[in-house]
Every structure is written in structure tokens, then in C-alpha cells.
C-alpha positions as CSV (number, residue, x, y, z in Angstrom):
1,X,-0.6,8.4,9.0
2,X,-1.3,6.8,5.3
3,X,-4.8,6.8,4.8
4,X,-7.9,6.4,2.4
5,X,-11.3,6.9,2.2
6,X,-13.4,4.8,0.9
7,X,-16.4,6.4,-0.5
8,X,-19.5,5.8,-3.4
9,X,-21.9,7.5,-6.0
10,X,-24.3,6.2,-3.7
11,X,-25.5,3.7,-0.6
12,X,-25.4,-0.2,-2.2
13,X,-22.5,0.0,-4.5
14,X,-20.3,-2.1,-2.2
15,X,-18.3,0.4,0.3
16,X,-18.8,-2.3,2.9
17,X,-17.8,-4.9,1.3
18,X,-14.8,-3.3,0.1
19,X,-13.4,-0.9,3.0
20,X,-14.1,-4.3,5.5
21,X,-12.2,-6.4,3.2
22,X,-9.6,-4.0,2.7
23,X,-9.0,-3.7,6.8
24,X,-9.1,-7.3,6.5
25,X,-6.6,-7.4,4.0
26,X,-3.9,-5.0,5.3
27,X,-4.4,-6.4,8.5
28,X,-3.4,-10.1,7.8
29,X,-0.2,-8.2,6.2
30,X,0.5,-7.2,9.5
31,X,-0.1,-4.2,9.7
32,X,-1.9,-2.1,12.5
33,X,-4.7,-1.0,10.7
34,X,-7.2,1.9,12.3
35,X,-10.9,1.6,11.3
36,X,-13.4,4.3,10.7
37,X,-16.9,4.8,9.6
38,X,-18.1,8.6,8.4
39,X,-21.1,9.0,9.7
40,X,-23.1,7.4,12.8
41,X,-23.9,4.3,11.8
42,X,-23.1,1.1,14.5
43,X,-23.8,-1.4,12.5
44,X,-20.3,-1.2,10.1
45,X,-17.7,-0.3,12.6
46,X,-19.0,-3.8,14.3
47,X,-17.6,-5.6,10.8
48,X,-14.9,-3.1,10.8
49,X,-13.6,-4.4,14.2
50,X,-13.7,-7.6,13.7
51,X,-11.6,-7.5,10.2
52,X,-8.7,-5.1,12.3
53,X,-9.0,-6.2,16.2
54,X,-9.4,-2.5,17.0
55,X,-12.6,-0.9,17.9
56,X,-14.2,0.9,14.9
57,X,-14.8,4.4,15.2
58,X,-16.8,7.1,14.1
59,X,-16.3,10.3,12.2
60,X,-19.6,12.6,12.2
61,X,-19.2,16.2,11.7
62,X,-22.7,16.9,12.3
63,X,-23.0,15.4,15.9
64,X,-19.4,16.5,16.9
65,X,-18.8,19.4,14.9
66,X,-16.1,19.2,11.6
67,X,-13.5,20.3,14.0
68,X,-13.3,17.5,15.9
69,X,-12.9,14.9,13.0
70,X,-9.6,15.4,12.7
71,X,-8.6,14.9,16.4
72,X,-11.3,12.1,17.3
73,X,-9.6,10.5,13.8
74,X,-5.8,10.7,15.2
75,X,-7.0,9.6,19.1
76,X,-8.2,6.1,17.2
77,X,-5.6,6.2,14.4
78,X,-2.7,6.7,17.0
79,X,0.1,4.1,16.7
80,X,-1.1,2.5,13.9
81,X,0.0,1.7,10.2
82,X,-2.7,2.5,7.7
83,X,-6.2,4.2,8.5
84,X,-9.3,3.3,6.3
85,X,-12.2,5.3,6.5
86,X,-15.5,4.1,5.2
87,X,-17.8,6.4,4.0
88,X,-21.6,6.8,4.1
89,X,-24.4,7.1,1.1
90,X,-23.2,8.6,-1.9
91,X,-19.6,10.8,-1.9
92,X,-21.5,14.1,-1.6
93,X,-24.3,13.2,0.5
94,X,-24.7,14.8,3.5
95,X,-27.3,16.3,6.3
96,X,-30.2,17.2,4.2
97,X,-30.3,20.9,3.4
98,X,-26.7,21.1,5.0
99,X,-24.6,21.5,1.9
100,X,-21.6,19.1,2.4
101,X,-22.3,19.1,6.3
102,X,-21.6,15.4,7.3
103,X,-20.7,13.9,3.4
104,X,-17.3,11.8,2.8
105,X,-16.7,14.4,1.1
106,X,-16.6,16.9,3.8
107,X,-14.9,14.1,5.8
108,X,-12.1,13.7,3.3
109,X,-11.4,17.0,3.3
110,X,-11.1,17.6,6.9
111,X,-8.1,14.7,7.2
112,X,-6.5,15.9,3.6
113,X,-7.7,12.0,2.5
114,X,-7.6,10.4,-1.1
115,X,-10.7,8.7,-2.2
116,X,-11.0,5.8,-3.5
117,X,-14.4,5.4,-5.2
118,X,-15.9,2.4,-5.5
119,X,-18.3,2.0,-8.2
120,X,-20.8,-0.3,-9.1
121,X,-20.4,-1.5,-12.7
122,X,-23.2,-4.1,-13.2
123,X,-25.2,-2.1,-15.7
124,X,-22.5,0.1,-17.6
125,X,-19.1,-0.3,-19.7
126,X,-18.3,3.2,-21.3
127,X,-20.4,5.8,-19.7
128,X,-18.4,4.9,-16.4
129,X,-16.2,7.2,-17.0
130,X,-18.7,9.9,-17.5
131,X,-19.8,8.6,-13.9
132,X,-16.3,9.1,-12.7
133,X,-15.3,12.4,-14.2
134,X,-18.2,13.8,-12.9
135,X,-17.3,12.8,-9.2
136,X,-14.2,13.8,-9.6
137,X,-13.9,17.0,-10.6
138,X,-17.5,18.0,-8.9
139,X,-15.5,19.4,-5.9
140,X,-11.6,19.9,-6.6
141,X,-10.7,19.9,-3.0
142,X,-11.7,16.5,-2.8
143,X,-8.9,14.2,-4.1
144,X,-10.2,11.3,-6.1
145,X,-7.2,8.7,-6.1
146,X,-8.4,5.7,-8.3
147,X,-11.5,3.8,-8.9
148,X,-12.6,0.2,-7.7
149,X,-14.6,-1.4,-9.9
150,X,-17.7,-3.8,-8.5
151,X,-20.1,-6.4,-9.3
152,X,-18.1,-6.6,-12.9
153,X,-19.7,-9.6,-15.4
154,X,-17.0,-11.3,-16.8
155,X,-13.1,-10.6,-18.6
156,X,-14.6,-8.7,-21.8
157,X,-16.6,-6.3,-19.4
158,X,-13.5,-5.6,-17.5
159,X,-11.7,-4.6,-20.4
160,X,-14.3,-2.1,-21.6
161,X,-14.3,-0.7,-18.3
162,X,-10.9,-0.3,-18.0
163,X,-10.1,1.2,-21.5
164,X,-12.9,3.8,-20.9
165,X,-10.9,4.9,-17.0
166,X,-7.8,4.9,-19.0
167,X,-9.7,8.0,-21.3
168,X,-10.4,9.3,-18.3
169,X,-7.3,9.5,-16.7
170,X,-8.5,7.7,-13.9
171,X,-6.3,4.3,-12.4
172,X,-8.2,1.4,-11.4
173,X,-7.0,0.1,-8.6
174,X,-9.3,-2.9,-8.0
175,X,-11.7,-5.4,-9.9
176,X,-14.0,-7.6,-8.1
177,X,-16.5,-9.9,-9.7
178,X,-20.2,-10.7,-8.1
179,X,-20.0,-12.8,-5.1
180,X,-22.9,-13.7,-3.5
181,X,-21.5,-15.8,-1.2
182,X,-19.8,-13.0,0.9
183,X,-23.0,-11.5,1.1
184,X,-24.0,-9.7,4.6
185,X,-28.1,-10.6,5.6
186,X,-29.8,-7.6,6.2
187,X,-33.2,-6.6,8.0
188,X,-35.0,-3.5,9.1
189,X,-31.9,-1.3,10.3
190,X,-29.7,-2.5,8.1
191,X,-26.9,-5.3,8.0
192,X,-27.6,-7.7,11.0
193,X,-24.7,-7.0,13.6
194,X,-21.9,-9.1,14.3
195,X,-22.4,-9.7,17.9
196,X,-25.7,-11.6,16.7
197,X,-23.9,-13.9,14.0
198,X,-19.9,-13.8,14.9
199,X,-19.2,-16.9,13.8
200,X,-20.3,-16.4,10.0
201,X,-19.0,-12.9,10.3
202,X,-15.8,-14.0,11.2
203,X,-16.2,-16.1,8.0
204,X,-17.7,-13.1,5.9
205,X,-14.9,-11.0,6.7
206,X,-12.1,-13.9,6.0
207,X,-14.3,-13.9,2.4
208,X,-14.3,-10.4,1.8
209,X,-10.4,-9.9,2.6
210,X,-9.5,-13.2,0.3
211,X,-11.5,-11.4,-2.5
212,X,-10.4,-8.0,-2.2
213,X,-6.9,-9.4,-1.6
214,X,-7.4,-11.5,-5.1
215,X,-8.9,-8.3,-7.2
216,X,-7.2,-5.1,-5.8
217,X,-3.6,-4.0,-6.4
218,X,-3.1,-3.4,-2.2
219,X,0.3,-2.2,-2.9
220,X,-1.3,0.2,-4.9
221,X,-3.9,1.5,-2.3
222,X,-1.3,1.3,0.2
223,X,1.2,3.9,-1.8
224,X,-1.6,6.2,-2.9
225,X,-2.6,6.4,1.4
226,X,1.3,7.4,1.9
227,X,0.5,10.8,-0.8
228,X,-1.8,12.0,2.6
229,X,-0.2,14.7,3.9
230,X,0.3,15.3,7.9
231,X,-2.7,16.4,10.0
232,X,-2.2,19.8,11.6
233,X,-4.5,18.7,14.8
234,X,-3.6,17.5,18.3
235,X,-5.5,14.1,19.1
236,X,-8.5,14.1,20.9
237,X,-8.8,13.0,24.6
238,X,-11.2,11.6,27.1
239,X,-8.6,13.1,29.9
240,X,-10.1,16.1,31.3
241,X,-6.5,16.5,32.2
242,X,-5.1,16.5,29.0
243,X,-4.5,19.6,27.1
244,X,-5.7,18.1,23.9
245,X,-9.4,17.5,26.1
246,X,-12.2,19.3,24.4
247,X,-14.0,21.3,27.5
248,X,-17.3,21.9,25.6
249,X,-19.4,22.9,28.8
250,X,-17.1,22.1,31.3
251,X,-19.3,24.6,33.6
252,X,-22.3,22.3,33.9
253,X,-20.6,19.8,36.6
254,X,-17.9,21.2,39.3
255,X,-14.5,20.5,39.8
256,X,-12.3,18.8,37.5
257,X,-14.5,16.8,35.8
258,X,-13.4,13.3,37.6
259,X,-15.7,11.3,39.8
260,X,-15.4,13.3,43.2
261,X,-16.5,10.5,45.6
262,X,-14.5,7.4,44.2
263,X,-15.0,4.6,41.3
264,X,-18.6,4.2,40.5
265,X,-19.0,1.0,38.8
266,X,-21.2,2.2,35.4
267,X,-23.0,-1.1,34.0
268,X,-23.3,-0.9,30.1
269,X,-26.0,-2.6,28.5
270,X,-24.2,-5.3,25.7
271,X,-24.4,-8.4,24.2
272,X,-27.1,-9.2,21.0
273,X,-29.7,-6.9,21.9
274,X,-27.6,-3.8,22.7
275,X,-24.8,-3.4,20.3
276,X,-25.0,0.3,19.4
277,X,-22.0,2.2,21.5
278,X,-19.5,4.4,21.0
279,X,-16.2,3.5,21.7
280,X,-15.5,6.9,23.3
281,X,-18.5,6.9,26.1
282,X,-16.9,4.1,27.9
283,X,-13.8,6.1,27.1
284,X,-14.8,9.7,29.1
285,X,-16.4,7.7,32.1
286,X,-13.2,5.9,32.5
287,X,-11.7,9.3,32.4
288,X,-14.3,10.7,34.7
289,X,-13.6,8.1,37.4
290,X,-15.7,5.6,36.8
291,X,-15.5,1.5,36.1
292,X,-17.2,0.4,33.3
293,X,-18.7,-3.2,33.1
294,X,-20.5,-4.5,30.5
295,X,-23.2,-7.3,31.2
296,X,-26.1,-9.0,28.8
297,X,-29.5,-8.2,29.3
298,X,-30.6,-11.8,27.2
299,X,-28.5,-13.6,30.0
300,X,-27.4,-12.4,33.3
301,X,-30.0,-12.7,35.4
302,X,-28.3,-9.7,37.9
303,X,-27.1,-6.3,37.5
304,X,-23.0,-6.7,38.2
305,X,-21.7,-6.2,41.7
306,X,-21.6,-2.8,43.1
307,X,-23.4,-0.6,40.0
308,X,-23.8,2.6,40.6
309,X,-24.9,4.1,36.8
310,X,-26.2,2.4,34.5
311,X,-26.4,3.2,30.7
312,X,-28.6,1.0,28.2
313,X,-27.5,2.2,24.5
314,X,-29.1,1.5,21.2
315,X,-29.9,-2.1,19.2
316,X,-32.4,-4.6,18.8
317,X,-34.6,-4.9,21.6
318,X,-37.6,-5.8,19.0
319,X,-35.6,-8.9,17.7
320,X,-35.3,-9.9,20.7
321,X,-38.4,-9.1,23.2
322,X,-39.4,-12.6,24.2
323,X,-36.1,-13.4,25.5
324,X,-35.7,-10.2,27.5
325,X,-39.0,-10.3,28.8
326,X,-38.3,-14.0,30.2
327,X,-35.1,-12.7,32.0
328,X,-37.6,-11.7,34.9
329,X,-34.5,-11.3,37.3
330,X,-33.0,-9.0,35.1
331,X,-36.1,-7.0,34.4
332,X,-36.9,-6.5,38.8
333,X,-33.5,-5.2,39.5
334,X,-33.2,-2.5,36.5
335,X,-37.1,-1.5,37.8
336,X,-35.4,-1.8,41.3
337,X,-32.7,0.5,40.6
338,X,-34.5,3.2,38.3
339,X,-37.0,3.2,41.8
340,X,-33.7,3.5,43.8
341,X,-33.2,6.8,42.0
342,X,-29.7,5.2,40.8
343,X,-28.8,7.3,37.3
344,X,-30.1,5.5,34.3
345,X,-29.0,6.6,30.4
346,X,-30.9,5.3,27.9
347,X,-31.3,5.6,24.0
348,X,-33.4,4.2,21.8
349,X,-33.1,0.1,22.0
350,X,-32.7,1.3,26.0
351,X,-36.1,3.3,26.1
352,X,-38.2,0.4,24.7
353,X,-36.4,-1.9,27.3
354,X,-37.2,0.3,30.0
355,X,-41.1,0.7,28.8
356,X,-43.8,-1.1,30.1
357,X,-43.9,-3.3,27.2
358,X,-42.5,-3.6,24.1
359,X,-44.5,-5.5,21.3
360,X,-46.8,-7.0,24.3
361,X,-44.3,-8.5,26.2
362,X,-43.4,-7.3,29.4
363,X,-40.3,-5.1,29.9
364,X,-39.0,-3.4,32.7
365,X,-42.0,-1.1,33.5
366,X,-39.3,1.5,34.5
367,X,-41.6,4.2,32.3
368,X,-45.3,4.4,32.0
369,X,-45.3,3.9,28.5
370,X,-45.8,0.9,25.9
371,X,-43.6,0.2,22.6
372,X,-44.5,-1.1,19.2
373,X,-42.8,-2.3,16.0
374,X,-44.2,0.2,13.4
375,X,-44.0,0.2,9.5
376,X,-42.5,3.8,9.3
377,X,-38.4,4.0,9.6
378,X,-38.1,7.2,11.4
379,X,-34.7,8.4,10.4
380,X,-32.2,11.5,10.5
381,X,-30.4,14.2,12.3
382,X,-31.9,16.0,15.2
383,X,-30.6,19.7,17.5
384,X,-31.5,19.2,20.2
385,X,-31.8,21.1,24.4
386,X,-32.3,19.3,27.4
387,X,-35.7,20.2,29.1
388,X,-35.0,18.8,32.5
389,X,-32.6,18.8,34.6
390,X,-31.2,15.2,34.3
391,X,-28.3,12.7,35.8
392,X,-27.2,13.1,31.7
393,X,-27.7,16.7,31.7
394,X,-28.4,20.1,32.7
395,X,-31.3,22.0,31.0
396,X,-30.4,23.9,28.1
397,X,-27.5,21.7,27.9
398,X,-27.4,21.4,23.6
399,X,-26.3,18.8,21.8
400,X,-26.8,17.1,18.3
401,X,-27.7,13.9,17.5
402,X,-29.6,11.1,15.1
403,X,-33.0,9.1,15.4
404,X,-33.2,5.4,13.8
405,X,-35.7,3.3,14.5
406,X,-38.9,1.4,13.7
407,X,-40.9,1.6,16.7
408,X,-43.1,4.1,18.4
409,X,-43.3,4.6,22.2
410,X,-46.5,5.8,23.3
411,X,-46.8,8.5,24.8
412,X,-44.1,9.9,23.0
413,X,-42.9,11.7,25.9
414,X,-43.1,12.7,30.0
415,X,-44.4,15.0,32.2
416,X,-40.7,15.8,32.2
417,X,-39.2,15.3,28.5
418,X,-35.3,14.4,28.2
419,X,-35.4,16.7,24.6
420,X,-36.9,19.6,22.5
421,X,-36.1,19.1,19.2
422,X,-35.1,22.2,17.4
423,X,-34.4,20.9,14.3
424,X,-35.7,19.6,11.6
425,X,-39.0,19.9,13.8
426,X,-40.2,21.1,16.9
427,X,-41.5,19.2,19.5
428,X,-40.3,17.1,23.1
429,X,-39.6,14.0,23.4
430,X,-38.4,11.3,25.9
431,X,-38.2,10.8,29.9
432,X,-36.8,12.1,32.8
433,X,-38.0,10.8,36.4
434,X,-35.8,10.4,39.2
435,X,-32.2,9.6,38.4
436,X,-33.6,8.0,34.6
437,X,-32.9,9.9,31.4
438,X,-34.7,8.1,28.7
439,X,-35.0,8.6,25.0
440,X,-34.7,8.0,21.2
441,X,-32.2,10.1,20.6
442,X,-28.3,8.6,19.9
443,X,-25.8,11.4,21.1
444,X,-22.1,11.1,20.3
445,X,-20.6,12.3,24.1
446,X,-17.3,13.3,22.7
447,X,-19.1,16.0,21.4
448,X,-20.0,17.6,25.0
449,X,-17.7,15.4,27.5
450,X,-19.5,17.2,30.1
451,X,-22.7,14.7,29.9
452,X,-20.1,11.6,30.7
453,X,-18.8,13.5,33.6
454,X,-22.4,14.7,34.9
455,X,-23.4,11.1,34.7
456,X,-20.5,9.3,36.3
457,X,-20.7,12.2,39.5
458,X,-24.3,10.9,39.9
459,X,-22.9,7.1,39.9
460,X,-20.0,8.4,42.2
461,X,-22.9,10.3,44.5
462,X,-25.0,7.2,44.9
463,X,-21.7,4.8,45.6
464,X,-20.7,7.3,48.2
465,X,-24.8,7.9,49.9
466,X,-24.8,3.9,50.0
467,X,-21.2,3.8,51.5
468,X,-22.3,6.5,54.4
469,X,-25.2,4.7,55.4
470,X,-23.3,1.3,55.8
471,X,-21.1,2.9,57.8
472,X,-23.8,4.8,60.0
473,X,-25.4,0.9,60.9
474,X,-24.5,0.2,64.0
């Protein structure tokens, strides 16, 4: 699989803006091209998808461990031409106090990747080759393939730039001059997502592929992906049949991890307000047995037909309170099926909606507790155990996972919490009543598939208790 890694000194030198347009640019070769984002960020692989036509995926050895990069990489890169991988903050930044834990870096490595390093050359001519020297021989496992120049002034910068790289040894395998016009708006979180602004991402993208395609030598980047050498790894699996399936806790739920009582229809929480997912959750509960549906909390008015689980992910429920609040219907039967005891899984964006009230507006009232925008970003990677016993998981079930938000839910947490934070601090957080597991906390489920299959029995359970008591009416 050719591939590259597209990676920074640091966050805002353009990694977007060039891995995006690079997908975009390869892919309007014709060729399959496989997105990836290092890191848990949702916001990118939502641009990434849209410049490729194939879901954007990501690569975070902190929440899934660094041996399942590899695989969870070849399951998304499978059948495809060219894999880019986007990296996060600078090359060598990674969980604080963690050493490379979680960096591009650490990410290269791990799928024996070049890097191209993208650098941002507004305020320098000469000393960027000091800059890129320094990356580049910081770490010699890490294989810096050529250089990307960004945000460069004008032809005479260029060419001090590029005689100082030729010094250095380095090849420059792009230019690309300032261009506001392909800029992506940003707010609180981050770049606004493209479910809330498709059509002038679609045109963003189409921008950012012309430019890349005008300033980068993609025959170049393309030849310096085929140096990658083959991955020694199986691909990774959502089958809890395949042999390539990662069993992490396969004891927690009985038999053989599929839906024992038939197709649960599991409701997923999309559209605007809710566009944080991973592309492999829907994956393991279609594995598990279940049939995942997505619906729009801002417009239908009605859970769909027959759910039986329902899981409300991350997003922007703050941006858009007053429209979710005046979806009354909506509101009444998620309230109607937390009270049912049907299993609910919610993070973050989902937690506020099921509060009693999120800014002052009224929200499903599914928790005894009221939200708030807050000035504070609370941010970074958690370990965490399960306290209770949940329709997620069992207690003392462990997983990792990341906070990232700028609200405050108060109280902070139940008479039963969903977690106890083990790291960086110590404390519980989140809610577990009934069949509801409720908290801040994003989890990436490939890392322990048993939570997808504990969640989609409990669906399958409920489908099954409803369909018995039809039956039993005379």
C-alpha cells in the first residue's frame, strides 16, 4: 500500500489544508485513495471524506493501543491505491508526559511511513533548513521524505527557500502561496464540520485540490509513498468471526459475541448537531447483529421504526440548542425510551442532549442535571474503569479515551457514575440509570469490541422482551 504521512513542526502550519487537498488531488486522478487522521480528532476526517468518497478514519495509539494502528490502518486502506495519513499538532507531539505515545511520529513508525513535512514559511528564508534538519534527524527511525513549503510570499522568497533545502539535502516537493480564499471557518472546537456547511466544503475542498494540484509535484509524492515498505499486520476486523478480530474482553458478554435474540435496530444520533462517530462503531454493531439507522435530532420528529439501542455521539449540541429544544416530539420519545429502560450510549454532545437543559433551553430531561457553555476548553486524554454495571459496560471494564469540550454539566456526575478517571486525575464522572450510560468521555470501541457487543445484546434483549409480550396478547 503506497502511503505518506503528512505531518508539521506544529498545529496551524497547514496539514489540513494540504493532506485534504492532496486526497482531493489523487482522487480526481482516479485513484482510490484511503484517508486517515492520527489522532482523535472528528472534525478532519469529515473534510477528509468528502475530498476521497471514503469514510476517514482514525489512527490513535493511545485510545487503541500502537498495536492496533497498523491493522485498523490496513482494514480502511484495503483495496485502495494510495493512503494519506494526516497527522496531529507538531511531528513529535504526543500524550503529554507519554514520550512519543500518540505523535505522527509514533504513528509513522508503526506503518513504516515517509513524512512529508509541511512547513510554514511566512516568516523565514534560510534558517528553514535549520528547522528542517532538526526534524529530521531528531528521531532517525522516522523517515523524513521531502518538505512542503506553505504560506510562501512571492517568486524571490521561493528561491531562497529552496536554495537553503537544497544545503540541506532536503527535496521540496511542493510550494503553495497564501490563499485566503480556501480558508476553513473555525469556532470553539475547531474547524466548523462539514455536515454544517457541505456545500462550501464541497467547494473548499475542490479549492484546496486545484491548489495543491497547481503547487506540488504529485508524481513526486506519489513515487516517494511507493518507497513504503509492506506491513507485517493482518487487517483489523469488526467480525467476531474473523481470525484477524481483536477479542480484548471477550469474557464480559456470552457466546459469540453476535446479537443472540435477532436484529436490534440501534438508532445513531446524526446530522448537524451530532457529527462526532467513528466509522468502526457502526462497524462492530453491524458485526454484533445489529441494524444501524441513522436519524437527525434537528429534524425527525420520531425515533425510527422498531429502535431498540440508541447511541447519541459527540458534536455541537450548544450551536444548536434552540432548534433541538423546539423538536419537542423528538425530545418525549428519547425521555420515553431512556424511562422504557431501552439502552442509551451517550458522549459528550449526547450527555448535554439528554440533560435537563442545556444553555436554558429545554432538553430531553433524560438526566437530572443542567448544562452550560463555559469559557474553559477542557481538553485531553483520560484512563479510565467503568463504576457501574452498564448496557455499555461491565464494571471494571478499562478503556482509554479523550475529553473535548466547552461545557459543564452540573452535577458532574450520578449516584451511579459511567467513569473513574485514573489518569491524569482522579475522580467519577458521568451517568448510569436504567439501561442509560451517559458521559463526556469519547471512547474509540475498536479498542475493546466487547462494549459494541454488550450494547447491541441489550438492544437485541429489549427487541426480543417486546416481541414476547406481543405475542402473549391475546
Amino acid at each position: 500500500m503506497p502511503r505518506l504521512v503528512v505531518a508539521a513542526p506544529s498545529s496551524g502550519s497547514g496539514k489540513t489544508t494540504v493532506a485534504t487537498g492532496l486526497m482531493a488531488a489523487f482522487a480526481e486522478r482516479g485513484l482510490a485513495v484511503s484517508p486517515h487522521k492520527a489522532g482523535p480528532d472528528y472534525i478532519d476526517p469529515g473534510y477528509h471524506a468528502l475530498a476521497t468518497g471514503r469514510p476517514g478514519r482514525n489512527l490513535d495509539a493511545f485510545m487503541c493501543g500502537p498495536e492496533l494502528v497498523a491493522p485498523l490502518f490496513a482494514h480502511g486502506a484495503a483495496g485502495c491505491d494510495l493512503a494519506v495519513v494526516e497527522g496531529v499538532m507538531g511531528l513529535y507531539d504526543g500524550a503529554a508526559g507519554r514520550g512519543e505515545l500518540a505523535s505522527t511520529a509514533q504513528v509513522a513508525k508503526l506503518l513504516r511511513a515517509p513524512v512529508v513535512l509541511v512547513v510554514d514559511a511566512s516568516s523565514q528564508s534560510r534558517s528553514v533548513a535549520a528547522l528542517v534538519h532538526g526534524f529530521a534527524s531528531f528521531d532517525p527511525q522516522v523517515r523524513l521524505g521531502g518538505v512542503i513549503l506553505n504560506k510562501v510570499g512571492s517568486d524571490r522568497h521561493e528561491v531562497m527557500l529552496r536554495e537553503a533545502l537544497e544545503e540541506a539535502g532536503m527535496p521540496v516537493l511542493g510550494v503553495l502561496r497564501r490563499a485566503p480564499q480556501v480558508a476553513t471557518p473555525s469556532r470553539h472546537l475547531g474547524l466548523v464540520p462539514v455536515a454544517e456547511r457541505h456545500a462550501d466544503a464541497l467547494a473548499a475542498v475542490a479549492a484546496l485540490a486545484e491548489q495543491v494540484r497547481a503547487g506540488c509535484d504529485l508524481d513526486a509524492l506519489m513515487a516517494l509513498a511507493r518507497t513504503a515498505p509492506p506491513l507485517s499486520c493482518d487487517p483489523w476486523s469488526p467480525d467476531p468471526a474473523s481470525p484477524a478480530f481483536e477479542a480484548r474482553g471477550a469474557g464480559q458478554s456470552p457466546g459469540n459475541g453476535t446479537a443472540p435474540h435477532g436484529r436490534p435496530v440501534i438508532a445513531v444520533a446524526g446530522g448537524p448537531a451530532f457529527t462526532f462517530s467513528y466509522a468502526e462503531h457502526a462497524e462492530l454493531l453491524t458485526a454484533a447483529g445489529a441494524e444501524v439507522v441513522t436519524f437527525d435530532p434537528l429534524k425527525d420528529e420520531a425515533l425510527p421504526t422498531g429502535t431498540a439501542g440508541l447511541v447519541i455521539g459527540g458534536g455541537f449540541p450548544e450551536v444548536y440548542a434552540p432548534e433541538l429544544s423546539a423538536n419537542q416530539p423528538l425530545r418525549a420519545a428519547v425521555s420515553a425510551f431512556a424511562a422504557s429502560g431501552g439502552p442509551v450510549a451517550a458522549e459528550c454532545a449526547g450527555l448535554l442532549y439528554l440533560a435537563r437543559s442545556l444553555d436554558g433551553k429545554p432538553m430531553c430531561g433524560v438526566l437530572d442535571a443542567d448544562a452550560r457553555m463555559s469559557e474553559r476548553l477542557t481538553l485531553g486524554y483520560r484512563e479510565a474503569v467503568a463504576v457501574s454495571d452498564s448496557s455499555l459496560a461491565a464494571a471494571g471494564t478499562r478503556l482509554r479515551g479523550h475529553e473535548f469540550h466547552r461545557t459543564v454539566i452540573e452535577p458532574g456526575a450520578g449516584a451511579a457514575p459511567a467513569w473513574g478517571f485514573t489518569h491524569p486525575e482522579r475522580r467519577v464522572e458521568g451517568f448510569v440509570q436504567r439501561g442509560v450510560h451517559a458521559s463526556y468521555l469519547h471512547t474509540h470501541w475498536a479498542a475493546e469490541p466487547s462494549v459494541a457487543r454488550r450494547f447491541a445484546e441489550a438492544a437485541a434483549a429489549g427487541t426480543a422482551a417486546v416481541r414476547d409480550a406481543a405475542a402473549a396478547r391475546p
